[in-house]
N, C-alpha and C positions, 0 to 999 in steps of 0.2 A: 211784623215787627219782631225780629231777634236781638235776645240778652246779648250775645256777644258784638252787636252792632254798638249797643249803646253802651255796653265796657267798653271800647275802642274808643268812642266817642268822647265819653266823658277821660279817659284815658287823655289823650289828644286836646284838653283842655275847651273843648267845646259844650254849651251851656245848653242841658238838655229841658225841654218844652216840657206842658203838664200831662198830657196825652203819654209822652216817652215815661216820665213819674209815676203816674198812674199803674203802666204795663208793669213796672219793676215792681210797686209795692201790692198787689194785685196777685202778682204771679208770686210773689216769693210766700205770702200770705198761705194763698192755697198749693203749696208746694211744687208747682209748678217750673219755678227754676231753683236749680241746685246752690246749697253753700256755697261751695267753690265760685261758682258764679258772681253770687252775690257778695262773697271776700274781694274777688276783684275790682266788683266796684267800689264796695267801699273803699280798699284802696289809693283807687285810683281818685276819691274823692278828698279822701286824706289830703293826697301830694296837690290835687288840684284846687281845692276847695270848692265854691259854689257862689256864683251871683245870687243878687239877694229875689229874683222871682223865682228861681231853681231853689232855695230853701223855702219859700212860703208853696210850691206846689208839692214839692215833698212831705213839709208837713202837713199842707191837704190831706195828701194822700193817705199817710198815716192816720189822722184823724177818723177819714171815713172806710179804715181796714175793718172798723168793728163800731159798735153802740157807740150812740151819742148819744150826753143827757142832756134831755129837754128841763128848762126850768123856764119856760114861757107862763107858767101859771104863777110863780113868784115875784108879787109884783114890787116893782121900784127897777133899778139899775144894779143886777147883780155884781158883788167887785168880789175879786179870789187874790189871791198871796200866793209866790212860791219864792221858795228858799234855796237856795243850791246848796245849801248844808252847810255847816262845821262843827268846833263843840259849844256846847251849852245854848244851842240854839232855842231857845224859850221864846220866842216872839210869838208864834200864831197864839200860845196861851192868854198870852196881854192882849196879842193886837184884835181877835176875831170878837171879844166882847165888848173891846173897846170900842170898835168902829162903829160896832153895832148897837152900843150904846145911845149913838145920835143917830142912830135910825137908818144907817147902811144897810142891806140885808149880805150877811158872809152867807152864804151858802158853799159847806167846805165838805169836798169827797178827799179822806186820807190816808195814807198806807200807816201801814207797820215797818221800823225802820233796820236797816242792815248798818252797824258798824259801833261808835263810840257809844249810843245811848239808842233808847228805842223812838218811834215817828211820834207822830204828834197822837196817836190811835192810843198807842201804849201807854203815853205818859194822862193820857184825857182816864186812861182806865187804871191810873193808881188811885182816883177816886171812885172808895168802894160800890159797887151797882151799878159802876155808868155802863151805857151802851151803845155801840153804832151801828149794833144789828136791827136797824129799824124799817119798814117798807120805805117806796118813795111817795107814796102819800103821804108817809106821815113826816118823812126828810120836810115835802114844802110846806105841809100845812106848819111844822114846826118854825120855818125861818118865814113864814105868814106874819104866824102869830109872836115867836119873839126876835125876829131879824136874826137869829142865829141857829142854825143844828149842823152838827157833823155827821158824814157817814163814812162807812168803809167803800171800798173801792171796788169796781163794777169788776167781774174777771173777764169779760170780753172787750174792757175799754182798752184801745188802741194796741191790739194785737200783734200788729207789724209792730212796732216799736217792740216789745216782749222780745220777739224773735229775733230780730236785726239786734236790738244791745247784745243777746246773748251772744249774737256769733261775731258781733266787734269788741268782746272782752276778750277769745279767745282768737282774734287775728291784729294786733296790734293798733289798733284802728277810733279806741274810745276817745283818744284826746282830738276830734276835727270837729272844730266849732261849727261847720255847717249841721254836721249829723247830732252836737249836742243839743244846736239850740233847737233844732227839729223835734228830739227826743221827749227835752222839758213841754214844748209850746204846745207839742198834739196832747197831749195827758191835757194842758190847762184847758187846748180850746173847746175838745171831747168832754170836758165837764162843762159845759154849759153857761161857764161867765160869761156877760159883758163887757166885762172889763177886770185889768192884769195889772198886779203892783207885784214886780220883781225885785228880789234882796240878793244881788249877787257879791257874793263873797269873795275876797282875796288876801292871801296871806297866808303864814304857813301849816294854818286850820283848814283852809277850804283846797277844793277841787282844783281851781284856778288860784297857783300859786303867784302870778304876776299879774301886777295893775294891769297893762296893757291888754293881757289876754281876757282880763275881765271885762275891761270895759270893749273888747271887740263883740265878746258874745253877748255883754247889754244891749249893743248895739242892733246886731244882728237878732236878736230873739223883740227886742221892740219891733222893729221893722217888718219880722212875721207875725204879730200879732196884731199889729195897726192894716196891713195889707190884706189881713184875712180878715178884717170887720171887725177888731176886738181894740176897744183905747185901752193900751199898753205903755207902762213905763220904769223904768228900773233905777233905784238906786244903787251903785257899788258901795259896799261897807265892807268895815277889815273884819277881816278872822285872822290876823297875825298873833293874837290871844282870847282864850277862851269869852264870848259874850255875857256879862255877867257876872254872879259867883259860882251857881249852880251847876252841876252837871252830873245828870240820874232822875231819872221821871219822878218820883215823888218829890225830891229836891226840888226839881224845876216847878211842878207845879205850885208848891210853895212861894217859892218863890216871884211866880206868876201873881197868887193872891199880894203879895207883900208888893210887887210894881201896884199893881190897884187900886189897893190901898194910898200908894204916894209915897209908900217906903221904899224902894229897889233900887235897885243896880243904876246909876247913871246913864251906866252907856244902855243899859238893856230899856231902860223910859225914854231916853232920845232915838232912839231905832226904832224903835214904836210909834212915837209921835210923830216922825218924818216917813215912815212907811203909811201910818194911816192918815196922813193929812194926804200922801198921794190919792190915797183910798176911797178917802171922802169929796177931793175933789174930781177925781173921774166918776165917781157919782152921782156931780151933781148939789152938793149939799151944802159947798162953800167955794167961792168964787177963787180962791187961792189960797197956797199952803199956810199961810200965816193966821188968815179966821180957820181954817180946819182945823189948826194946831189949839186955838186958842178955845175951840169947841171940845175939842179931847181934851186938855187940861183941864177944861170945868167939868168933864166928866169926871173924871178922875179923883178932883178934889170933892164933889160934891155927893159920892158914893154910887153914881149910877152905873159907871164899869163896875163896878166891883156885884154888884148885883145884876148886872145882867149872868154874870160869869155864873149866881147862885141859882136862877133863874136857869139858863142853860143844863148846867148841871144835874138839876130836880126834873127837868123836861123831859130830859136822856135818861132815866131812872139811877142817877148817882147821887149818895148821900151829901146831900148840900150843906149841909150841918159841918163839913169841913172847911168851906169857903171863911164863916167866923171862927172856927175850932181847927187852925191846921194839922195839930199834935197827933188828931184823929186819923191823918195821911199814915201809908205805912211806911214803918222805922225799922232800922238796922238793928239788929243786936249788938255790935259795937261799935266804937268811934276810938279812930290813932290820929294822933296830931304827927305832921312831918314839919321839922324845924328846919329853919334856915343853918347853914352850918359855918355862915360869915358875916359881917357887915357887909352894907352896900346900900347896891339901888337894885330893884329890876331891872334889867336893861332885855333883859327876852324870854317869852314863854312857847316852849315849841307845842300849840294848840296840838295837834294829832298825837303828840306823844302822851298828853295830857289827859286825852281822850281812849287813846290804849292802855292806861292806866284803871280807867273809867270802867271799859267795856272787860279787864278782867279781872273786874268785881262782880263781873254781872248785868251793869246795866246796860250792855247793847249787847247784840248778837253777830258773833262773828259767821254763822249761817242761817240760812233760812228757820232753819231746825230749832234751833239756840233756843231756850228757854231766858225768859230776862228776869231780874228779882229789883222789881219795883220800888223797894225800899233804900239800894247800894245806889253809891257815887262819891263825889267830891264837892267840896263846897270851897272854893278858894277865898283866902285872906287876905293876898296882897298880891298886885296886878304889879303891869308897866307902870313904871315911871315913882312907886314907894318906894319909902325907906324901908331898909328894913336893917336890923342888929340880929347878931348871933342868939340864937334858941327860940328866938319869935317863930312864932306858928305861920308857914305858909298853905297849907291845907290841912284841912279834917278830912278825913276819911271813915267814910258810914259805909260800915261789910256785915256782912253775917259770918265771915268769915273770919278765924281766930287768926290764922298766916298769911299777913300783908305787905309780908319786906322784897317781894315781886314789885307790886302798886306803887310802895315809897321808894322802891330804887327808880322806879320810870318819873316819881314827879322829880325827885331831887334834879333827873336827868335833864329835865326840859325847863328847869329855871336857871335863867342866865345870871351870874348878881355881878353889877362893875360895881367898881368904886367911886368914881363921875356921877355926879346927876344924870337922870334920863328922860325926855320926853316921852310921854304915850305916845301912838301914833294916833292920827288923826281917825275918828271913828267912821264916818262917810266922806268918802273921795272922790265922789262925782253921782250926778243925775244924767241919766237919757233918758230923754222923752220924746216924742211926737215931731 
């Protein structure tokens, strides 16, 4: 078998077998064939795309370039979450104790995050002492015993993917929904779930700017994760505006207790409820999303998310004593209000510019390097679809920093105000499933 056979091939719009998948992600692994090589095909995967058993032997293949984790000793129906990202993405905070409230076991490996705010790793460690440097013994003995631990991310899990993103950032090649949804699924299915609730995002927050493309790679990324043994399913929700108000790991997790609690964000408690009623019914615990939904809301009202989340916390060695005391989270040294500077409505918030805002405050890292300050971000005051009058506050701004007229030229920038009424857009715009 030669690389340059199966460039031509796939080139020529012909659908390569798992044997042919195998040799590419195999060989390119143990450096065996050159970049160059492998630009070309991905390329050539680009223009061509991929049948849908050419993406799940792909992602096979990826999968098994390096460690799998076993959570065969974790008993129940493991279920995991992935996010395609945007800003103020605070859900795994709510959803991973919520689910696991009624007795789901999350069992979550997480990274550290690159861009508007930091992963779910960083914002879990604005609560003082927490950890995810934990063994993996003590990962399942912990989601054993309270249905819930996080860890950090294995460095030899799924290798080929490492390698291959980096050399499709630098050859035009990151936006081919075959190769993204390969990317996302080998990471899920190499961590050892059971079963996949996908939150793909669309709008001018997220990765995937248009519906259509969204709901192609729900499509596609269900279909490799039902095909490789895994019950998988995804909701598409907007990111056309920040999720939420929060946006800044201490913020967010705040804000996490406050959904818990029964107090939050609307949109950020029905995202939650309609991701984990997926949750709970791929594992099993309610026959359909309407009793799951209605098993999370009595969690919710009746204190037990909110304590699992303290529970969690104390497990991981983080002061839980902030779960009822959030003041305790770390704070900014100061707070600037940015005022509306007309009457109106909202009629548009450009999420990423909202989020570049965010990130240079501090709270995300524009490289690997970045240091993040835990305590910076924004808290927004009025979404789509408010009123608003001149001098009304539409964000606070929590910096350490005394010069922020950088920060409030980017929000002023990304809020649209008509005069007309405006609707919000709708929060979830479709389900694929099975």
């Amino acid at each position: 078998m030669r690389m340059v056979d199966l460039i031509e091939k796939k080139r020529n719009g012909t659908a390569l077998n798992k044997e042919e998948m195998r040799f590419i992600i195999e060989g390119y692994t143990n450096n065996e064939i050159p970049d160059y090589q492998m630009s070309a095909w991905a390329m050539a995967v680009y223009f061509q795309g991929m049948k849908d058993e050419e993406s799940a032997a792909l992602t096979n293949a990826i999968v098994h370039s390096g460690e799998t984790i076993d959570l065969a000793d974790i008993q129940g129906t493991k279920v995991d979450k992935h996010s395609t990202g945007g800003v103020g993405d605070t859900t795994t905070l709510v959803l991973a104790p919520l689910v696991a409230s009624v007795g789901v076991p999350v069992a979550k490996m997480s990274g550290r995050g690159l861009g508007h705010t930091g992963g779910t790793i960083d914002k879990l460690e604005s609560i003082p002492g927490f950890s995810v440097e934990i063994t993996n013994d003590t990962f399942i003995e912990l989601v054993n015993r309270n249905k819930l631990a996080v860890i950090g991310q294995t460095a030899n899990l799924t290798p080929a993917d490492k390698k291959l993103y980096s050399l499709r950032d630098v050859t035009a090649t990151v936006n081919s929904i075959p190769l993204i949804a390969s990317s996302i699924m080998s990471k899920k299915l190499a961590s050892g779930a059971d079963a996949i609730v996908l939150d793909v995002k669309t709008g001018s927050g997220a990765f995937m700017k248009e519906l259509s493309e969204a709901k192609q790679l729900a499509e596609v990324m269900v279909k490799i994760g039902n095909d490789l043994g895994r019950k998988t399913s995804a909701v598409i929700s907007d990111m056309s505006q920040p999720l939420g108000y929060a946006i800044g790991n201490a913020l967010e997790v705040k804000e996490a207790i406050d959904t818990l609690k029964g107090k939050g964000p609307s949109d950020l408690t029905e995202l939650c409820l309609t991701l984990g009623s997926h949750m709970v019914v791929l594992a099993g615990k309610a026959k359909d999303h309407d009793e799951a939904k209605v098993l999370l809301t009595r969690a919710i009202e009746d204190g037990s998310a909110l304590e699992k989340l303290r529970v969690f916390a104390e497990s991981q060695n983080g002061d839980a004593s902030v779960i009822e005391d959030p003041d305790k989270l770390p704070k900014a040294a100061y707070t600037y209000e940015v005022q509306a500077d007309t009457d109106g409505f909202v009629s548009g918030i450009v999420a990423d510019k909202i989020g570049t805002a965010a990130m240079i405050l501090g709270a995300g890292r524009a490289t690997k390097s970045s240091e993040i300050d835990l305590a910076v971000g924004l808290v927004l005051h009025k979404k789509m679809g408010d009123r608003v009058r001149k001098g009304d506050t539409l964000v606070t701004v929590h910096s350490n920093q005394k010069e922020v007229d950088d920060c409030k030229a980017r929000i002023l920038e990304s809020y649209k105000i008509a005069e007309e009424e405006v609707s919000a857009p709708p929060l979830i715009y479709d389900v694929v499933e099975k």
